[in-house]
N, CA, C and O atoms as a printed pandas DataFrame, in Angstrom:
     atom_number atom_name residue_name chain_id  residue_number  x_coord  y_coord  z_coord
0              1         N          UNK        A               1  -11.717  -25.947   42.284
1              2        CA          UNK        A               1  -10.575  -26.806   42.202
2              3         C          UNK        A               1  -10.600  -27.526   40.869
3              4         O          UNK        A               1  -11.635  -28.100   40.528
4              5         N          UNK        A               2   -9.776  -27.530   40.274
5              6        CA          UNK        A               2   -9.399  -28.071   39.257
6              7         C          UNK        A               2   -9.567  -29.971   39.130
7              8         O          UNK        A               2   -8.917  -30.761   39.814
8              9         N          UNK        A               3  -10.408  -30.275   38.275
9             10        CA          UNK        A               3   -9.807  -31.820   38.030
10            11         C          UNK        A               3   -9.031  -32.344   37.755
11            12         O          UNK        A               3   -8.498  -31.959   36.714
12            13         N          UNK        A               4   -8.356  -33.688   38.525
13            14        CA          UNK        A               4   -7.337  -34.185   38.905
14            15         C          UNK        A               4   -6.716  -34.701   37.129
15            16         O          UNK        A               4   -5.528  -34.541   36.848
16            17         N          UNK        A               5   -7.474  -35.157   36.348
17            18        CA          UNK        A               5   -7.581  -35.486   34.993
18            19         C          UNK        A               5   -6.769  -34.061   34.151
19            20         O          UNK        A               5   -6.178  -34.136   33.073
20            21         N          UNK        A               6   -6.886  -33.259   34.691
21            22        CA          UNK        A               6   -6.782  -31.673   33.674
22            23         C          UNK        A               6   -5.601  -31.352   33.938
23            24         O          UNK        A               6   -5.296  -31.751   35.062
24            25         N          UNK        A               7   -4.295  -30.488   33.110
25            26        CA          UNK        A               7   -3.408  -30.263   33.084
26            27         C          UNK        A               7   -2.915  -29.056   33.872
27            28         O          UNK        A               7   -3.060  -27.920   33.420
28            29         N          UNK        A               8   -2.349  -29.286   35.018
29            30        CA          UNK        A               8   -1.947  -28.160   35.886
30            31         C          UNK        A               8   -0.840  -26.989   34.924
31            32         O          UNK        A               8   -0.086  -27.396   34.041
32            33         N          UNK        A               9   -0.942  -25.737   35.270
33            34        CA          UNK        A               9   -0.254  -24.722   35.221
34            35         C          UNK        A               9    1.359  -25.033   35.695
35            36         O          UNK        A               9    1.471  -25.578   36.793
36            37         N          UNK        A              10    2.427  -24.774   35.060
37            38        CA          UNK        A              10    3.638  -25.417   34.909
38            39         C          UNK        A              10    4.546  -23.832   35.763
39            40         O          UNK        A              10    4.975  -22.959   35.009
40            41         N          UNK        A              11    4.662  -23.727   36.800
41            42        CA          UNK        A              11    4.958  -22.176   37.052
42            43         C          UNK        A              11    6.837  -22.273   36.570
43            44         O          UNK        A              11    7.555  -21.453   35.999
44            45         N          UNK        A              12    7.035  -23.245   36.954
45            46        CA          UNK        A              12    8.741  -23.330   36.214
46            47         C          UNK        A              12    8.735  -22.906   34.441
47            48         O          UNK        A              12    9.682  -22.271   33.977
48            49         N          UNK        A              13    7.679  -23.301   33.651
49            50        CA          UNK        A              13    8.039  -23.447   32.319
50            51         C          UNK        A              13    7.153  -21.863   32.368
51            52         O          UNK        A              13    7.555  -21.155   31.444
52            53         N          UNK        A              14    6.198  -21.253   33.115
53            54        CA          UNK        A              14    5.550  -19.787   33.026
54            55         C          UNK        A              14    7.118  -19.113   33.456
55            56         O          UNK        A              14    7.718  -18.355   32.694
56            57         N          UNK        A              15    7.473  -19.394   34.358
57            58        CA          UNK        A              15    8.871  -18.103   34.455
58            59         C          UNK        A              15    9.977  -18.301   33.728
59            60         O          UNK        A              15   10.795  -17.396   33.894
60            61         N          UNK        A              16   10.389  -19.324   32.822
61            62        CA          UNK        A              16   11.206  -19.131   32.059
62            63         C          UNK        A              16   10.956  -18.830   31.214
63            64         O          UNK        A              16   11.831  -18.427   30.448
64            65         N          UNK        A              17    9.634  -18.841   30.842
65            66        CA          UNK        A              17    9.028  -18.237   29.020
66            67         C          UNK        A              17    9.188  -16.742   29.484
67            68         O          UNK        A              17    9.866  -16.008   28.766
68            69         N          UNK        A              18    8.445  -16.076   30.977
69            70        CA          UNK        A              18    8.702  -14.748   31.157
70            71         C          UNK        A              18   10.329  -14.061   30.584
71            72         O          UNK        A              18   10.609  -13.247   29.705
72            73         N          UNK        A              19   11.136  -14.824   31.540
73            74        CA          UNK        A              19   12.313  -14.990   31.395
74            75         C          UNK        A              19   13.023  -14.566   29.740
75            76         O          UNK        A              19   13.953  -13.794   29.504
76            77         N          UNK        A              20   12.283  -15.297   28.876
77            78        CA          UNK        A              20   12.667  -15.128   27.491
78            79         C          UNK        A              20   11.500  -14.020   27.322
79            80         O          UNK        A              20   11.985  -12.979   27.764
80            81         N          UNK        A              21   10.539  -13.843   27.001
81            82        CA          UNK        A              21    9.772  -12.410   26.836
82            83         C          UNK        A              21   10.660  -11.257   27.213
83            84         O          UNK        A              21   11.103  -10.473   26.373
84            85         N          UNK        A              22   10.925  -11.171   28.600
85            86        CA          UNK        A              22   11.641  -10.122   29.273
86            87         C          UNK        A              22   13.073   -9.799   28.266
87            88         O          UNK        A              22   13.355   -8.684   27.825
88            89         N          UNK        A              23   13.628  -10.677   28.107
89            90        CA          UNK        A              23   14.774  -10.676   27.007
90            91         C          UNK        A              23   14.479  -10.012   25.873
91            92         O          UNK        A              23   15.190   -9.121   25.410
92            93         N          UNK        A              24   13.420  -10.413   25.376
93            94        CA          UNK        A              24   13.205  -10.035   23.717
94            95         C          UNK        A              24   12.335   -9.084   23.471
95            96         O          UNK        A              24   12.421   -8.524   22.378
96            97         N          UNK        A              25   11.416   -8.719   24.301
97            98        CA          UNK        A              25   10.768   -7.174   24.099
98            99         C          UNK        A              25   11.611   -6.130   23.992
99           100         O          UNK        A              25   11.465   -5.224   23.171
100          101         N          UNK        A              26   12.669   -6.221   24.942
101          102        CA          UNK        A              26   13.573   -4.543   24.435
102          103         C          UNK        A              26   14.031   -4.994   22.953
103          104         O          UNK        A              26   13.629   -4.073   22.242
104          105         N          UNK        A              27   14.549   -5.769   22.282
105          106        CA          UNK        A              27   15.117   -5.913   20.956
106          107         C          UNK        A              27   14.116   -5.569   19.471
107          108         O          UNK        A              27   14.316   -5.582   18.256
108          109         N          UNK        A              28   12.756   -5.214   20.554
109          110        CA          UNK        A              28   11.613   -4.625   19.420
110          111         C          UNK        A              28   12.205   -3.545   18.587
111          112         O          UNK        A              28   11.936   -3.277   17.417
112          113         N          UNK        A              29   13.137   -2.915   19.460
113          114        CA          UNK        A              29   13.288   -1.318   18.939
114          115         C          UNK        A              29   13.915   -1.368   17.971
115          116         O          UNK        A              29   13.822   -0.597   17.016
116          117         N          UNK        A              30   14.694   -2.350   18.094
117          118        CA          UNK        A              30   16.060   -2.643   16.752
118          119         C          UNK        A              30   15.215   -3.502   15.363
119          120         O          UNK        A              30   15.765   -4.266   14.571
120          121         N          UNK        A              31   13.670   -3.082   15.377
121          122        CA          UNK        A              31   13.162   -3.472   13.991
122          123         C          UNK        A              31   12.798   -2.107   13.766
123          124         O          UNK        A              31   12.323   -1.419   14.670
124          125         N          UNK        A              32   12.993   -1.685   12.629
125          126        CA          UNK        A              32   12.639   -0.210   12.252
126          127         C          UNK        A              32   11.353    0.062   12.066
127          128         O          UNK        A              32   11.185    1.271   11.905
128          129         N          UNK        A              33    9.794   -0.938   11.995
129          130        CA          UNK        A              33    8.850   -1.226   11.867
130          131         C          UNK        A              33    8.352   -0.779   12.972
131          132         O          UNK        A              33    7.433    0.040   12.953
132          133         N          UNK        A              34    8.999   -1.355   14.368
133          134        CA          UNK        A              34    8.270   -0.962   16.049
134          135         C          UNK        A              34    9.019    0.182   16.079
135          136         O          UNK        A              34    8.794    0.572   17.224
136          137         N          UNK        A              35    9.791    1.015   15.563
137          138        CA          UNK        A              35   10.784    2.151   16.293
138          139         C          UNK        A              35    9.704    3.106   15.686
139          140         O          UNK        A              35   10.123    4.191   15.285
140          141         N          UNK        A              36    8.721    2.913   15.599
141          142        CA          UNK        A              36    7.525    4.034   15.367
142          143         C          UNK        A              36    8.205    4.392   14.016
143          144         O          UNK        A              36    8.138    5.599   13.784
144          145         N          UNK        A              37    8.739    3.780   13.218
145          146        CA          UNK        A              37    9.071    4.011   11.846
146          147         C          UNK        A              37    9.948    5.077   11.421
147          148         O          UNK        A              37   10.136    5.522   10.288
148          149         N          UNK        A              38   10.437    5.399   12.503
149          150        CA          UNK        A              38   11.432    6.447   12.354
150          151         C          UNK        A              38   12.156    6.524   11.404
151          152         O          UNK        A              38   11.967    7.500   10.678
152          153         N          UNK        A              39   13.341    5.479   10.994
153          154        CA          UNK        A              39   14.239    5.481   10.242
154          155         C          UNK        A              39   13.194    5.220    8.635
155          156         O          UNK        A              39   13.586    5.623    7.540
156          157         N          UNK        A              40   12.276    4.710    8.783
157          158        CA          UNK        A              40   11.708    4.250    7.495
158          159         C          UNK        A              40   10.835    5.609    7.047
159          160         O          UNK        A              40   10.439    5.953    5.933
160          161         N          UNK        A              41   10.689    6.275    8.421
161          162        CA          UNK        A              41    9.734    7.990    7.746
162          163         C          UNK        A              41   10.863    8.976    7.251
163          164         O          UNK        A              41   10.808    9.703    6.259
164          165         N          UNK        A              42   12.212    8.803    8.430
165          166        CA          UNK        A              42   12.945    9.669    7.015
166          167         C          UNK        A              42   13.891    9.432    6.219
167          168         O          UNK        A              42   14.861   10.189    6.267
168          169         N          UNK        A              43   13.887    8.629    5.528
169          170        CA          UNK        A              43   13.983    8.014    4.332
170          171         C          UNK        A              43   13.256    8.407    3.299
171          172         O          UNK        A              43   13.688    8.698    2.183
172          173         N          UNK        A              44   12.292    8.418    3.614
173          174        CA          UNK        A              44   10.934    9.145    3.127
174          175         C          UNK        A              44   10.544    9.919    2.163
175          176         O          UNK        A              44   10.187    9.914    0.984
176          177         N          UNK        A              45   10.860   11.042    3.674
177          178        CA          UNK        A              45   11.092   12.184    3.118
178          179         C          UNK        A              45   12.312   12.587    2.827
179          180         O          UNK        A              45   12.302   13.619    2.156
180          181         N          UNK        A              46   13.362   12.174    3.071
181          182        CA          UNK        A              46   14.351   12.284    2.051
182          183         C          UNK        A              46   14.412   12.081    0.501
183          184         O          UNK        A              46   14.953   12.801   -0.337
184          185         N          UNK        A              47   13.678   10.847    0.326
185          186        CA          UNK        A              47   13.046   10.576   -0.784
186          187         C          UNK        A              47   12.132   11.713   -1.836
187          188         O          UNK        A              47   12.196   11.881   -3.054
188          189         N          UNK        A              48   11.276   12.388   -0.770
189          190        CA          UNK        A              48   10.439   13.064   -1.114
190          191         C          UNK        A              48   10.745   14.158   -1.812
191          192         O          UNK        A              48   10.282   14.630   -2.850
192          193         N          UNK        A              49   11.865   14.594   -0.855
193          194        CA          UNK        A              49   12.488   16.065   -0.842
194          195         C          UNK        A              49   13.721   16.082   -2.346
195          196         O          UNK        A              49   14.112   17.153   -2.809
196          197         N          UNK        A              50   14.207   14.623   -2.957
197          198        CA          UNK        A              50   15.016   14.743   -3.787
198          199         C          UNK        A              50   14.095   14.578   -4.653
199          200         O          UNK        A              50   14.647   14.798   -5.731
200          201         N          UNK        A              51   12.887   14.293   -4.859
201          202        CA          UNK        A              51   12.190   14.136   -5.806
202          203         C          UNK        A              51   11.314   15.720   -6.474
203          204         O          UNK        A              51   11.040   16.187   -7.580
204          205         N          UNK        A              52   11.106   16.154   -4.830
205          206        CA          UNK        A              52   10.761   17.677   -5.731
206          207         C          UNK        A              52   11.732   17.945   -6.366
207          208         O          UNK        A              52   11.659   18.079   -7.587
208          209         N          UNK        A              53   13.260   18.138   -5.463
209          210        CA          UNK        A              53   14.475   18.796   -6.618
210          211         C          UNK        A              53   14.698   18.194   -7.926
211          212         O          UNK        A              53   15.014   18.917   -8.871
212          213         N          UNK        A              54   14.548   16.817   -8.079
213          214        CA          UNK        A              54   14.368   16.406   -9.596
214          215         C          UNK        A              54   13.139   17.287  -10.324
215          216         O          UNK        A              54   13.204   17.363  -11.551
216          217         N          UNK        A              55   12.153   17.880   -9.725
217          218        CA          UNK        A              55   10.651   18.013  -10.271
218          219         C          UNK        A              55   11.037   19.426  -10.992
219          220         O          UNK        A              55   10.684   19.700  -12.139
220          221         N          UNK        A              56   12.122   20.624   -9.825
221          222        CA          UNK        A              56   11.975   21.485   -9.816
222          223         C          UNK        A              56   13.077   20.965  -11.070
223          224         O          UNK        A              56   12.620   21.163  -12.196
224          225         N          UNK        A              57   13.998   20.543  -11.045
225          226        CA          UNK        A              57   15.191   21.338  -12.552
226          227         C          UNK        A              57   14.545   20.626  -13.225
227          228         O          UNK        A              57   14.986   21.056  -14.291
228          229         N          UNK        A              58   13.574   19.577  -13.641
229          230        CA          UNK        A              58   13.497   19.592  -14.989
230          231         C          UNK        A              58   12.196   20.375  -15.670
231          232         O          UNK        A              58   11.960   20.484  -16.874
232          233         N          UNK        A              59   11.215   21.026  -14.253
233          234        CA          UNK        A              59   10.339   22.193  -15.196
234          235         C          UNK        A              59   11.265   23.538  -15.120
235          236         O          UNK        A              59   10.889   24.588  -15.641
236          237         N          UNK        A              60   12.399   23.427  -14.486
237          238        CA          UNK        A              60   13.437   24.697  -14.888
238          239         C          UNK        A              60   13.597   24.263  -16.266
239          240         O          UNK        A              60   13.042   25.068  -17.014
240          241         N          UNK        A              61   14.091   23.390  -16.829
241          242        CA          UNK        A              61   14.756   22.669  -18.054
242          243         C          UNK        A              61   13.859   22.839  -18.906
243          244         O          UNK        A              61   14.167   23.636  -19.792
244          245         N          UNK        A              62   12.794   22.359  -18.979
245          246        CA          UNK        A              62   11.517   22.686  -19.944
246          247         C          UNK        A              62   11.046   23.932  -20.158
247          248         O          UNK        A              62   10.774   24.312  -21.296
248          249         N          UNK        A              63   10.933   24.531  -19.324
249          250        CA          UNK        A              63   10.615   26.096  -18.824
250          251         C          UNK        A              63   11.312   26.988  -20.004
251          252         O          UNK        A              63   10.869   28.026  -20.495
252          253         N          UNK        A              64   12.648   26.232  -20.360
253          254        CA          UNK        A              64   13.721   27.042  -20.610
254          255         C          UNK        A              64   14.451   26.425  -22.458
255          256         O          UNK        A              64   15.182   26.945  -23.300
256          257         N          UNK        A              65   13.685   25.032  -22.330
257          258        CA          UNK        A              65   13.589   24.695  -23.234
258          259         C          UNK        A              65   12.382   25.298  -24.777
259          260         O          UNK        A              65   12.625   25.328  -25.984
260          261         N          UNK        A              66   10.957   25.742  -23.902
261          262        CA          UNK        A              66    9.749   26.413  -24.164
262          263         C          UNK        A              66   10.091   27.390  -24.845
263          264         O          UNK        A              66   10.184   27.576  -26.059
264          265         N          UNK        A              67   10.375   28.358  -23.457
265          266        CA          UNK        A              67   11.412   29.456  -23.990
266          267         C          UNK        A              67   12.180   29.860  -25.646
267          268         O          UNK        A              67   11.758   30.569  -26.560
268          269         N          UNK        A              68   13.364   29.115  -25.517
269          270        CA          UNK        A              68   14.311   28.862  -26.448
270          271         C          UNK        A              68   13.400   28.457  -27.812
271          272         O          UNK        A              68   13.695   28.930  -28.909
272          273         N          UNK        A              69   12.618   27.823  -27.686
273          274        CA          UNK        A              69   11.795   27.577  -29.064
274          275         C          UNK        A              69   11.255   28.509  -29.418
275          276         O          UNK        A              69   11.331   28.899  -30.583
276          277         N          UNK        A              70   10.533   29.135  -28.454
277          278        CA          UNK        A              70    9.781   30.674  -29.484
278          279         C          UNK        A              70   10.704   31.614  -29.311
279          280         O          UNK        A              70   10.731   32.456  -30.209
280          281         N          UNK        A              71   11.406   31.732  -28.519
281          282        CA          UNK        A              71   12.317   32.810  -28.889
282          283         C          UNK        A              71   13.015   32.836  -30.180
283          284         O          UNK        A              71   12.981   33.770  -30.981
284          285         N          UNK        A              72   13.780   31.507  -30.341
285          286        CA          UNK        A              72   14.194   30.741  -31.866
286          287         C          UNK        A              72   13.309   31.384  -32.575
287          288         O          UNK        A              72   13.833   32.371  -33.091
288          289         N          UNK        A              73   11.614   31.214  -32.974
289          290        CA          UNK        A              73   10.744   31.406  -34.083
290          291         C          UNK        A              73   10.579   32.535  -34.123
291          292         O          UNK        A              73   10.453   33.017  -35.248
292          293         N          UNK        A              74   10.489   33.650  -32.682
293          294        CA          UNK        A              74   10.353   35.229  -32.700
294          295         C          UNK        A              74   11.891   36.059  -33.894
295          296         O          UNK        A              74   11.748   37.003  -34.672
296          297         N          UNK        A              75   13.063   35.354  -33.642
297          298        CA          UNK        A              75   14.120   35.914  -33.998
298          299         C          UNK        A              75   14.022   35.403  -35.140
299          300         O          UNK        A              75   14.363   36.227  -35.989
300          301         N          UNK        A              76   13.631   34.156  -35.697
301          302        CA          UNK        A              76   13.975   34.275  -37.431
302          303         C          UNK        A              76   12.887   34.943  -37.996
303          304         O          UNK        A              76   12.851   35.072  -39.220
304          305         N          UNK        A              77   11.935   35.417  -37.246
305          306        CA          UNK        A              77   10.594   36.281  -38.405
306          307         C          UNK        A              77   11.114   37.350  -37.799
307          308         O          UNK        A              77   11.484   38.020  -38.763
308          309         N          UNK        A              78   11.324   37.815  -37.058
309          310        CA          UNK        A              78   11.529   39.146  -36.954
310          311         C          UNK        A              78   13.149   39.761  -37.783
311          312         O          UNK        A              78   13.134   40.757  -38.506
312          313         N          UNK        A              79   14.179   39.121  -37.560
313          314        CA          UNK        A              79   15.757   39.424  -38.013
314          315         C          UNK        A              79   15.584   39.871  -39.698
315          316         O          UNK        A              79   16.278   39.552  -40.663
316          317         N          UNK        A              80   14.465   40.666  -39.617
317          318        CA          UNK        A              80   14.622   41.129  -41.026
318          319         C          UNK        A              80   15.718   41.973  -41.284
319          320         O          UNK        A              80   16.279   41.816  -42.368
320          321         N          UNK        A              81   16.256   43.073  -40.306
321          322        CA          UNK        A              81   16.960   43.984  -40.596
322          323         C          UNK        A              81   18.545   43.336  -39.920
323          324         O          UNK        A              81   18.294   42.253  -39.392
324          325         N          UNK        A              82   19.678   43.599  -39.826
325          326        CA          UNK        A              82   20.658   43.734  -39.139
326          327         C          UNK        A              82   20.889   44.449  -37.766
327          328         O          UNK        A              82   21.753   44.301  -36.902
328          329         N          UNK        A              83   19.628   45.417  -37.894
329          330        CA          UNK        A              83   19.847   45.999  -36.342
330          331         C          UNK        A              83   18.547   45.741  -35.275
331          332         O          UNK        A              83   18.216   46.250  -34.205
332          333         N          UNK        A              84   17.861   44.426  -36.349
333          334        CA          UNK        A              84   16.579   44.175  -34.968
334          335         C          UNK        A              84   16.756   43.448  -33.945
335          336         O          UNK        A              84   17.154   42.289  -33.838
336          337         N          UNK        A              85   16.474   44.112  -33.291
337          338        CA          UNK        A              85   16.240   43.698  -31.311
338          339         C          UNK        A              85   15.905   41.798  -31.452
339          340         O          UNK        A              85   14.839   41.236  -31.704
340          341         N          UNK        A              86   17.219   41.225  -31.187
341          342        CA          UNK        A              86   16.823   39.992  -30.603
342          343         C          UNK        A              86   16.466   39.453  -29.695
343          344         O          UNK        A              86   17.016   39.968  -28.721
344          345         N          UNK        A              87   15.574   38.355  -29.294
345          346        CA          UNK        A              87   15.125   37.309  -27.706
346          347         C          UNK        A              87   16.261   36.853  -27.529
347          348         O          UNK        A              87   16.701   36.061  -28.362
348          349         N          UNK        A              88   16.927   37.169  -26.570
349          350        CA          UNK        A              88   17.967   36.150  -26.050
350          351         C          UNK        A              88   17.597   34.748  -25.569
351          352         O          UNK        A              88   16.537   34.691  -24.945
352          353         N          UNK        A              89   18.326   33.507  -25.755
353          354        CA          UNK        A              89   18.517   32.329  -25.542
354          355         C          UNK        A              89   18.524   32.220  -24.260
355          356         O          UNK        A              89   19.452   32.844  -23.745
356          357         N          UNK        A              90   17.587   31.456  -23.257
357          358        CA          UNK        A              90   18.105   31.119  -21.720
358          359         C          UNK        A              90   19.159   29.403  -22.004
359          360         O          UNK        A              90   19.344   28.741  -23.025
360          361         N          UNK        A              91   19.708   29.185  -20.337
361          362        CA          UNK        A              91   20.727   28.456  -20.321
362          363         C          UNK        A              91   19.288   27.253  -19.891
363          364         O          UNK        A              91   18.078   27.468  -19.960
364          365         N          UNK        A              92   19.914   26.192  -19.521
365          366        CA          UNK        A              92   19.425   24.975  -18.648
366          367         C          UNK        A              92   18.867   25.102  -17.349
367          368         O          UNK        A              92   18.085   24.348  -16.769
368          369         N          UNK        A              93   19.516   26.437  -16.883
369          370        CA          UNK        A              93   18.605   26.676  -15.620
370          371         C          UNK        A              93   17.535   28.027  -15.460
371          372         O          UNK        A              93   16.851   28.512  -14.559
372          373         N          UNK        A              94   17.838   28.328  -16.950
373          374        CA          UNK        A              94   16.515   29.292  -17.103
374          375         C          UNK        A              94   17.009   30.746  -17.338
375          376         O          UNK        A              94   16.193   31.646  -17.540
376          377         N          UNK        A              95   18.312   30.966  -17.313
377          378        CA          UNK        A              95   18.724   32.070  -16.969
378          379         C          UNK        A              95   18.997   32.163  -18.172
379          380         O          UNK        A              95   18.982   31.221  -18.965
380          381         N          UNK        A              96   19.476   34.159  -18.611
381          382        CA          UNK        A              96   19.255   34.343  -20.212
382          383         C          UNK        A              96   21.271   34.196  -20.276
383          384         O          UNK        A              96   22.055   34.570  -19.403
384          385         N          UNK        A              97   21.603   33.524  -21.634
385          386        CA          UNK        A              97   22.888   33.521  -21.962
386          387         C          UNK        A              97   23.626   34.766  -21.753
387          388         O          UNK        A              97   22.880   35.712  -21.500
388          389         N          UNK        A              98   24.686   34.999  -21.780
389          390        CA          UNK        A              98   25.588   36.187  -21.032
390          391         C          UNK        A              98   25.600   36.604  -22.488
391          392         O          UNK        A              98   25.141   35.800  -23.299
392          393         N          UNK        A              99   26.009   37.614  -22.860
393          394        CA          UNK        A              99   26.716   38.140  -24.320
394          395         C          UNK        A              99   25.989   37.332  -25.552
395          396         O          UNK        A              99   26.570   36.882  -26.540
396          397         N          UNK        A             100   24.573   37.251  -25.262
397          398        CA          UNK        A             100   23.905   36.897  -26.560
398          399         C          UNK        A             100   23.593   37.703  -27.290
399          400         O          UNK        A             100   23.103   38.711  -26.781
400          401         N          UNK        A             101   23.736   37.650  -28.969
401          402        CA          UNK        A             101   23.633   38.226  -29.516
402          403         C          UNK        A             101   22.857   39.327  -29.557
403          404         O          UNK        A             101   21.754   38.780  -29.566
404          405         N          UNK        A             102   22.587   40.739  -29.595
405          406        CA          UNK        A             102   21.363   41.545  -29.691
406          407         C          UNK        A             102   21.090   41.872  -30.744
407          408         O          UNK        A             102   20.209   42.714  -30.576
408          409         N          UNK        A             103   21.335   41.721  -32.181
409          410        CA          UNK        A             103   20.943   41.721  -33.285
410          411         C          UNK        A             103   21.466   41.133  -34.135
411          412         O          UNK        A             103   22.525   40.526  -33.979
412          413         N          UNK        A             104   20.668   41.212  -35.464
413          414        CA          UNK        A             104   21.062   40.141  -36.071
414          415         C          UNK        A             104   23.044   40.477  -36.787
415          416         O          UNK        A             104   23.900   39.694  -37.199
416          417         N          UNK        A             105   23.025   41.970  -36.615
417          418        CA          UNK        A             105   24.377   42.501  -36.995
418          419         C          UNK        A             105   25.650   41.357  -36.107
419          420         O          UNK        A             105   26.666   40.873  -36.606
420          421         N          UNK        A             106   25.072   41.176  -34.532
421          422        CA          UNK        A             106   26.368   40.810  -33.991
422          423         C          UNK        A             106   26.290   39.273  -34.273
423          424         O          UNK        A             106   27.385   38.717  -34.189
424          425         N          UNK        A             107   25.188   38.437  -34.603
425          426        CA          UNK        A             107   25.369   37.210  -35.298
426          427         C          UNK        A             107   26.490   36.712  -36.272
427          428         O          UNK        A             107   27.323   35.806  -36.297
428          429         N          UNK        A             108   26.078   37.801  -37.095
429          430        CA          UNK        A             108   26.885   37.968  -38.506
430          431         C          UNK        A             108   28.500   37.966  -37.661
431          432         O          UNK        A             108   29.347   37.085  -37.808
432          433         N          UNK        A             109   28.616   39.030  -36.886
433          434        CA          UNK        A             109   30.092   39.412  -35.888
434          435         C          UNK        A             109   30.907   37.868  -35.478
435          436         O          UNK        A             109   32.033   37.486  -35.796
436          437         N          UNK        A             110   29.707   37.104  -34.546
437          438        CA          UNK        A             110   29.792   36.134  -34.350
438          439         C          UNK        A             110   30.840   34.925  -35.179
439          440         O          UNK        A             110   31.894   34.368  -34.869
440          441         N          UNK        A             111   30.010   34.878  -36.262
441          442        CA          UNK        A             111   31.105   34.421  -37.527
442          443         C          UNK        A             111   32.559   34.278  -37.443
443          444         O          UNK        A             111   33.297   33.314  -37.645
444          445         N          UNK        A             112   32.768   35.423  -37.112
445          446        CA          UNK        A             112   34.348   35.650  -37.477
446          447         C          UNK        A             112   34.966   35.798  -35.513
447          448         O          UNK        A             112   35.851   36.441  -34.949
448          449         N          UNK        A             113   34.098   34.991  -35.145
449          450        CA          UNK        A             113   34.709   35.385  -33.630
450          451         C          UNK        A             113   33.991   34.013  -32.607
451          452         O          UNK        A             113   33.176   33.890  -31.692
452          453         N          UNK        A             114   34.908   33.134  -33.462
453          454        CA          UNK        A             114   34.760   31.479  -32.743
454          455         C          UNK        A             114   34.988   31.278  -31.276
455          456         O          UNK        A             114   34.299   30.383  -30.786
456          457         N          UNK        A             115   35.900   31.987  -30.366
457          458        CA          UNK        A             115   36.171   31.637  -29.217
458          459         C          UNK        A             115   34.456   32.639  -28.333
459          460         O          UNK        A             115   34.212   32.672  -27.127
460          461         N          UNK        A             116   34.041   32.960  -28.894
461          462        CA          UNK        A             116   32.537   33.913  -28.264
462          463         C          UNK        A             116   31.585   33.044  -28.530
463          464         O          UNK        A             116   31.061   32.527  -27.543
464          465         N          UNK        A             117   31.116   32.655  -29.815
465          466        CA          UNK        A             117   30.083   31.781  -30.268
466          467         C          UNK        A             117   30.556   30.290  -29.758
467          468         O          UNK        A             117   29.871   29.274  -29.876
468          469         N          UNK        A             118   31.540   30.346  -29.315
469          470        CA          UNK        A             118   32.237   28.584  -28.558
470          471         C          UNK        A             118   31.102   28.746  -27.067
471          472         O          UNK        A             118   30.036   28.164  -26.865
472          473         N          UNK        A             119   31.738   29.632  -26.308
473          474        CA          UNK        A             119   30.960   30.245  -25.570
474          475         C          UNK        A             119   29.730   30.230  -24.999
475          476         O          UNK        A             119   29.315   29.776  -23.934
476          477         N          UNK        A             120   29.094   30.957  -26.130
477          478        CA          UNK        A             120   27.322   31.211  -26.144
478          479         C          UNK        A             120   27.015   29.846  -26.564
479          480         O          UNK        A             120   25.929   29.899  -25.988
480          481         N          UNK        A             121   27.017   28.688  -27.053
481          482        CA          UNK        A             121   26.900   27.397  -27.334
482          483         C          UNK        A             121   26.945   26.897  -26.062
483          484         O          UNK        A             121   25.942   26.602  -25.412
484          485         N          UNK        A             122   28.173   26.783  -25.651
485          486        CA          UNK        A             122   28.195   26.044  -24.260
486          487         C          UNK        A             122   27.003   26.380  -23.284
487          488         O          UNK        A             122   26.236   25.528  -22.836
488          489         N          UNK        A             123   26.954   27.496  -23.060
489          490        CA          UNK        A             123   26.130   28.309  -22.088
490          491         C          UNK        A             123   25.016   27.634  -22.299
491          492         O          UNK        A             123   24.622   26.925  -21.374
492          493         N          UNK        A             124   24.031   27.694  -23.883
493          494        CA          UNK        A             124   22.852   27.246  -23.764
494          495         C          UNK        A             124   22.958   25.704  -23.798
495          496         O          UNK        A             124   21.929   25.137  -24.164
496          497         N          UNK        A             125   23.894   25.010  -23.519
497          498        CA          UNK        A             125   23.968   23.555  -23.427
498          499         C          UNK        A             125   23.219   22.792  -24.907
499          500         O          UNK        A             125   23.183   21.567  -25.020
């Protein structure tokens, strides 16, 4: 038995605190923290997943940028003749330009044929 001095157990103020508990435990779910992080995991990986695709075009871009530089240095040491075999130029996504020049003859062609070389410019961005 408890001493008369000591503070009894309040069962009115225990069932209305239940009362409010009972209320506010279901509203856990509506923090995205207790919803087992659901909304905050995919986010995530949404996050994740746009970040490879940033990863992937810009080592496409570099890839293709690499490319374009030695190909550039292969074609001015080699374009000794008018009919030597050129490296074609890739675009931004790696792919080789449509109607690039194949020797140094159709360069020269090029010249006099602005709406083509408008073209092949655009293409390699």
């Amino acid at each position: 038995m408890a001493a008369p001095d000591q503070e009894q157990p309040d069962p009115q103020a225990m069932a209305s605190q239940f009362t409010e508990l009972a209320t506010n435990v279901p509203r856990f779910r509506d923090i995205p923290a207790f919803d087992s992080g659901t909304l905050i995991l995919a986010e995530l990986r949404a996050m994740r997943q746009e970040m490879r695709n940033m990863e992937r075009r810009m080592t496409t871009r570099l890839e293709a940028a690499d490319y374009n530089a030695l190909a550039r240095l292969t074609n001015s040491s080699l374009a000794v003749t008018v009919e030597s075999q050129l490296i074609p130029l890739r675009k931004s996504d790696n792919q080789e330009v449509e109607e690039f020049a194949a020797t140094q003859a159709d360069i020269d062609r090029l010249n006099y044929e602005c709406p083509r070389l408008s073209c092949v410019i655009m293409e390699i961005g």
